[in-house]
N, C-alpha and C positions, 0 to 999 in steps of 0.2 A: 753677432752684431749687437753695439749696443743701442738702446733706444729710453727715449726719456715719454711720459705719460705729460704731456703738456695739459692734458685736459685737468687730472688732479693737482698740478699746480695753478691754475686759472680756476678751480672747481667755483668757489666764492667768490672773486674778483670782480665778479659783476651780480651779485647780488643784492637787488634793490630794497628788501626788506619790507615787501608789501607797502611803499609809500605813496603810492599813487592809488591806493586802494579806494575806494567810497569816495574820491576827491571832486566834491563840488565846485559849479565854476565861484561860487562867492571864496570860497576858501583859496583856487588856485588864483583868482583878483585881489584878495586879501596884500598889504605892505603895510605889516606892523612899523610900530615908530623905530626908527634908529635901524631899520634893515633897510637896505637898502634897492632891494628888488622881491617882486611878487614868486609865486611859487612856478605863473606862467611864464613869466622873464626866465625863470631858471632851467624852465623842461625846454624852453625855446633855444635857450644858448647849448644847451647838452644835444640836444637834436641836431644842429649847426655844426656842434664843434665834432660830434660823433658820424656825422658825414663826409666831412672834409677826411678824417681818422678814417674811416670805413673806405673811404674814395683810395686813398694813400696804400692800405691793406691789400687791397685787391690788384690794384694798379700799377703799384710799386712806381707811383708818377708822385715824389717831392711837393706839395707846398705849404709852405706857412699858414697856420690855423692867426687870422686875422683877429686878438679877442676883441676889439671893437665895434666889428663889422658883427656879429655874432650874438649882441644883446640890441638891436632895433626891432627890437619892438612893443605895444602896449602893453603896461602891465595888466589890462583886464580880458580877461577871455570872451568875447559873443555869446556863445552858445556851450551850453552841455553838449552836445555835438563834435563840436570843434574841440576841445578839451578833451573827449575818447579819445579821435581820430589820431592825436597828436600822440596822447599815451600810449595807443595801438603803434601809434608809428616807431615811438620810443624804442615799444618793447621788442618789434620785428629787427630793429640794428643789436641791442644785445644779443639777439637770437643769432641773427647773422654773425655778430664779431664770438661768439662761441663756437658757430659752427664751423669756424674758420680756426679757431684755437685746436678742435676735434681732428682737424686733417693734417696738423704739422707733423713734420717729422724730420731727424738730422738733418735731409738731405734737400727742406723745400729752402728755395732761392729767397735769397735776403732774409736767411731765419733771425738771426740777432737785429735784423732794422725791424721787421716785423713782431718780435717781442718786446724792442724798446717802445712800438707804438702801442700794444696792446699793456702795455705796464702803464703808459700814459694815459690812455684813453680807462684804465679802473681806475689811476691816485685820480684823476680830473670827476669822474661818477663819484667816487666817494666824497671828493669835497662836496660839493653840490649836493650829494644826498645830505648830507649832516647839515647844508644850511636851509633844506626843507623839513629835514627832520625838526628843527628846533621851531622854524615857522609852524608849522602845526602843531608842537607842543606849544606854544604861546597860546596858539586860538584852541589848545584845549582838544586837540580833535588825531591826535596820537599818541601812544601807550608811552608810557615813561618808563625807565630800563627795568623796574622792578614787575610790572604789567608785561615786558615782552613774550616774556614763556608761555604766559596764558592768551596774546593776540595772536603767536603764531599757532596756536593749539587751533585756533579756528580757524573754519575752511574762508578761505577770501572770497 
């Protein structure tokens, strides 16, 4: 019988690259000029939109990820507090839509809709990482690609 490793193809696909790492609430309230949303506008819309993806995953219940409904809210965070929890929250749906990639196999029900959402839901993380990433190179407070080897060398 033949069988495909879904997990080493997904292995990286959601790999955040330590970005949320040491992130203060001034940094993730931070909206340099000409950006147009803060760093919490952004983990807020990935949480929204990774939900609705997560809901659809498990449900196999259809609907349209609304992107407008999806970025209300303030660009400034409250608390250090509330900035974890959110990160914590982030990072328990990668968790989940991984461990969900680890169970496939030929024969799970709606495999090609459930890979078409999981190939969406990494291109959509990847944009969104690369417009945090550059927001924190601006304010100075992320490794620049020639620094990466030596940021991951250290424990986060």
């Amino acid at each position: 019988m033949y069988s495909i490793d879904f997990h080493s193809i997904f292995s990286s696909s959601f790999d955040t690259f330590r970005i949320f790492d040491n992130l203060s609430i001034k940094q993730a309230s931070v909206t340099p000029e000409d950006t147009p949303k803060s760093i919490w506008q952004i983990l807020n819309h990935l949480v929204v939109f990774q939900n609705r993806q997560l809901e659809q995953l498990f449900t196999n219940n259809y609907s349209e990820v609304l992107e407008g409904e999806s970025w209300l809210v303030e660009p400034e965070v409250n608390s250090q507090p509330q900035l974890n929890e959110l990160v914590k929250y982030f990072y328990r749906q990668i968790l989940q839509v991984q461990q969900l990639i680890d169970a496939l196999t030929l024969e799970t029900p709606l495999l090609a809709r459930k890979l078409k959402l999981i190939q969406e839901m990494s291109t959509h993380l990847s944009f969104h990482l690369g417009e945090i990433v550059l927001i924190r190179r601006q304010m100075k407070n992320y490794p620049w690609p020639d620094e990466m080897k030596a940021f991951f060398a250290k424990e986060g």
